[in-house]
Structure formats: structure tokens, C-alpha cells
C-alpha positions in Angstrom: 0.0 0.0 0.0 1.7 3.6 -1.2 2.3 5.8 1.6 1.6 9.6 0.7 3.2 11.7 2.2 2.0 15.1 3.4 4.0 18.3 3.6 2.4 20.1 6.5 4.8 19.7 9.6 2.7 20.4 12.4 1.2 17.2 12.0 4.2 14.4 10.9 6.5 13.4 12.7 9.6 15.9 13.5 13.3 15.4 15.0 14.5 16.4 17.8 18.2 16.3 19.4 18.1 14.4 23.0 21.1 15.9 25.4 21.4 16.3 29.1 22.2 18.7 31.6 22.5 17.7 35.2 20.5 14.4 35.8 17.7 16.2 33.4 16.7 15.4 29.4 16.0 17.8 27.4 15.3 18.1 23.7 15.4 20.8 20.8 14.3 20.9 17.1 16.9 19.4 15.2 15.9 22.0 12.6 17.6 24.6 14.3 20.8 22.7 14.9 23.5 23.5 12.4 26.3 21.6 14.6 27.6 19.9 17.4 31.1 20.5 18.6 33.1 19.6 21.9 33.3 22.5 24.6 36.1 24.8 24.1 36.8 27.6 26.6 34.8 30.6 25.8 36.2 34.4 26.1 34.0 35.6 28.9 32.4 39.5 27.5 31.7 42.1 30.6 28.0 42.7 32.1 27.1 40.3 30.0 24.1 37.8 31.8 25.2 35.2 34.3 24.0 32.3 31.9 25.9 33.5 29.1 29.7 31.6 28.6 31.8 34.5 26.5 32.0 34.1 23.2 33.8 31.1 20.6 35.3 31.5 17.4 33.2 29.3 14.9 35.6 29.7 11.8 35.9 33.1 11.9 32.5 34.5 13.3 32.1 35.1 16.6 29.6 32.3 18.7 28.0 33.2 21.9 27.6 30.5 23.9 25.0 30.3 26.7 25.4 27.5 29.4 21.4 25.9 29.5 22.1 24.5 32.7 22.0 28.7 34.1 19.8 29.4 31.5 17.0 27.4 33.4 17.7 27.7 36.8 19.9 24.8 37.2 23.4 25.0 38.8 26.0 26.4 36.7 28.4 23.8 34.3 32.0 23.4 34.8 32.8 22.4 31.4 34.8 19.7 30.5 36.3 18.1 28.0 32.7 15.5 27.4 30.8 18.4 27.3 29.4 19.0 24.0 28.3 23.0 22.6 25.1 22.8 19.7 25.1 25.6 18.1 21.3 26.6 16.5 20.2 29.5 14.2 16.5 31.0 15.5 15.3 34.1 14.6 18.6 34.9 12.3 21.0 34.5 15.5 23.7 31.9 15.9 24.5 30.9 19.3 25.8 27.8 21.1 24.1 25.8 23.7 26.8 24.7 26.3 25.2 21.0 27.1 27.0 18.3 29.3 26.3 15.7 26.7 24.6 15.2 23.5 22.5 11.8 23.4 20.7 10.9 20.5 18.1 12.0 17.8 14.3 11.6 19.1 11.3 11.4 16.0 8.4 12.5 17.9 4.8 13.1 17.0 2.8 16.4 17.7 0.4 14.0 20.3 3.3 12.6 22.2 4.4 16.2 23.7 2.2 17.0 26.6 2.1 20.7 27.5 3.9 21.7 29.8 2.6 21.1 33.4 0.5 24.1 34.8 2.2 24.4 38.6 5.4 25.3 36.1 6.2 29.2 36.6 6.0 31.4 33.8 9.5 31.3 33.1 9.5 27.6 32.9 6.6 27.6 30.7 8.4 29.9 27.9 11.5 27.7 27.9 9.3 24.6 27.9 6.7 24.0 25.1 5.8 20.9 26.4 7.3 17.2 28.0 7.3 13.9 26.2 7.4 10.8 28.7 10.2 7.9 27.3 10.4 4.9 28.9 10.7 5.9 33.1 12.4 9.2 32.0 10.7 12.9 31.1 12.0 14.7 28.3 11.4 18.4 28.0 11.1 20.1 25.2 12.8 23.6 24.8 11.6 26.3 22.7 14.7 27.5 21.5 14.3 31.6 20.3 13.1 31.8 24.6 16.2 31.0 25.6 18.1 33.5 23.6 19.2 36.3 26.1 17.0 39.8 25.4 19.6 41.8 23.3 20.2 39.2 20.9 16.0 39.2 20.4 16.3 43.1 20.3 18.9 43.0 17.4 17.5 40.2 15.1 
């Protein structure tokens, strides 16, 4: 029996990149990912917000990097050597996620993300478009232009 195969998104199947961050799962859009590359110190840039690294140079352009795990109220990284930076494009700006390890590639159905949980603040509830249960673990799912800081929003 032929398959067809329709070309709206929102309602096949899409991929999503798996990685952790403490104990925690998380996953993003593997749309926006344009690469995954191993941590490498970051120049830290003055008043710039607690969760963000410094900046990288990603062949000759200049890569913020924000660490997720400060980004979302967790404690802050040490980086090391296993820890992995994805670097995303959303709303025109390149950055790099600082993440402690990259795990695998998730295909998940619009009906198998559960919004996110009401007693979650507001904060939580921007960064988290909804949870997807695997096995005994829960994966949230990040919406990725939320967790950009403010200034990068202003200037895109």
C-alpha cells in the first residue's frame, strides 16, 4: 500500500536532538541545529548575563555561547572536556548551547508532547513547550528563540 506523504509539519512526525544537563533530558528541534562541537573555553564578555559563557570563534565568526544549565535555573556547568556546545540558528541568530552531553536524535509526534505542566512558573513555561514521557524518564522540550538572552531578540 503507497504511503503519501503530506507536507504540513505540524502534523508528521519531526526530530528532535536528545542531550542532558545535570540528571535532566532535554530536547530541541533538530531544525535549528546546524552543529555539534566539543566544549572549548569561551572568552567571557563584561556585564554580559550570568548564563551566558563568553563568546567562541566558529571559523571566523564570533559564537555566543549560553550554558542551558544557568539558563534554566539549574546550577551552573564546569565544562569539561565531554561536554558537547550545539550551536542553533532561530530568529537569524547563531549561538551555542553549552550542554553536558549530547545523546541521540528523538522522532516524535505532535500528540506525544504533553504541554507543559500548569504548577510550572511562567519562566518555565516559555522555555518549555511541552514534556514527552520515554520509557521511566521525562524529556522536556525547549523552545529555542526563549532561551536566547533579550539583546540578541532586540537586534535580530
Amino acid at each position: 500500500m503507497a504511503e503519501t506523504h503530506s507536507h504540513t509539519l505540524a502534523s508528521g512526525p519531526k526530530e528532535f536532538i536528545a542531550f542532558h544537563i545535570g540528571a535532566q533530558t532535554f530536547c530541541i528541534d533538530i531544525m535549528a541545529v546546524r552543529e555539534i562541537r566539543g566544549w572549548t573555553p569561551a572568552t567571557p564578555l563584561p556585564h554580559a548575563p550570568s548564563f551566558v559563557r563568553g563568546v567562541i570563534n566558529l571559523r571566523g565568526a564570533v559564537l555566543p555561547v549560553i550554558d542551558l544549565a544557568t539558563r534554566l535555573g539549574l546550577s551552573q556547568s564546569e565544562p569539561t572536556a565531554r561536554h558537547a556546545v550545539i550551536v542553533v540558528q532561530s530568529t537569524g541568530q547563531v549561538v551555542g548551547f553549552l550542554v553536558d552531553a549530547v545523546s541521540n536524535i528523538l522522532t516524535l509526534t505532535p500528540d506525544a508532547i504533553q504541554p507543559t505542566p500548569e504548577v510550572a512558573s511562567e519562566i518555565a513555561r516559555s522555555f518549555v513547550k511541552g514534556v514527552v514521557a520515554s520509557g521511566s524518564q521525562m524529556i522536556s522540550v525547549l523552545t529555542i528563540q526563549n532561551l536566547l538572552p533579550e539583546a540578541m531578540l532586540d537586534a535580530a
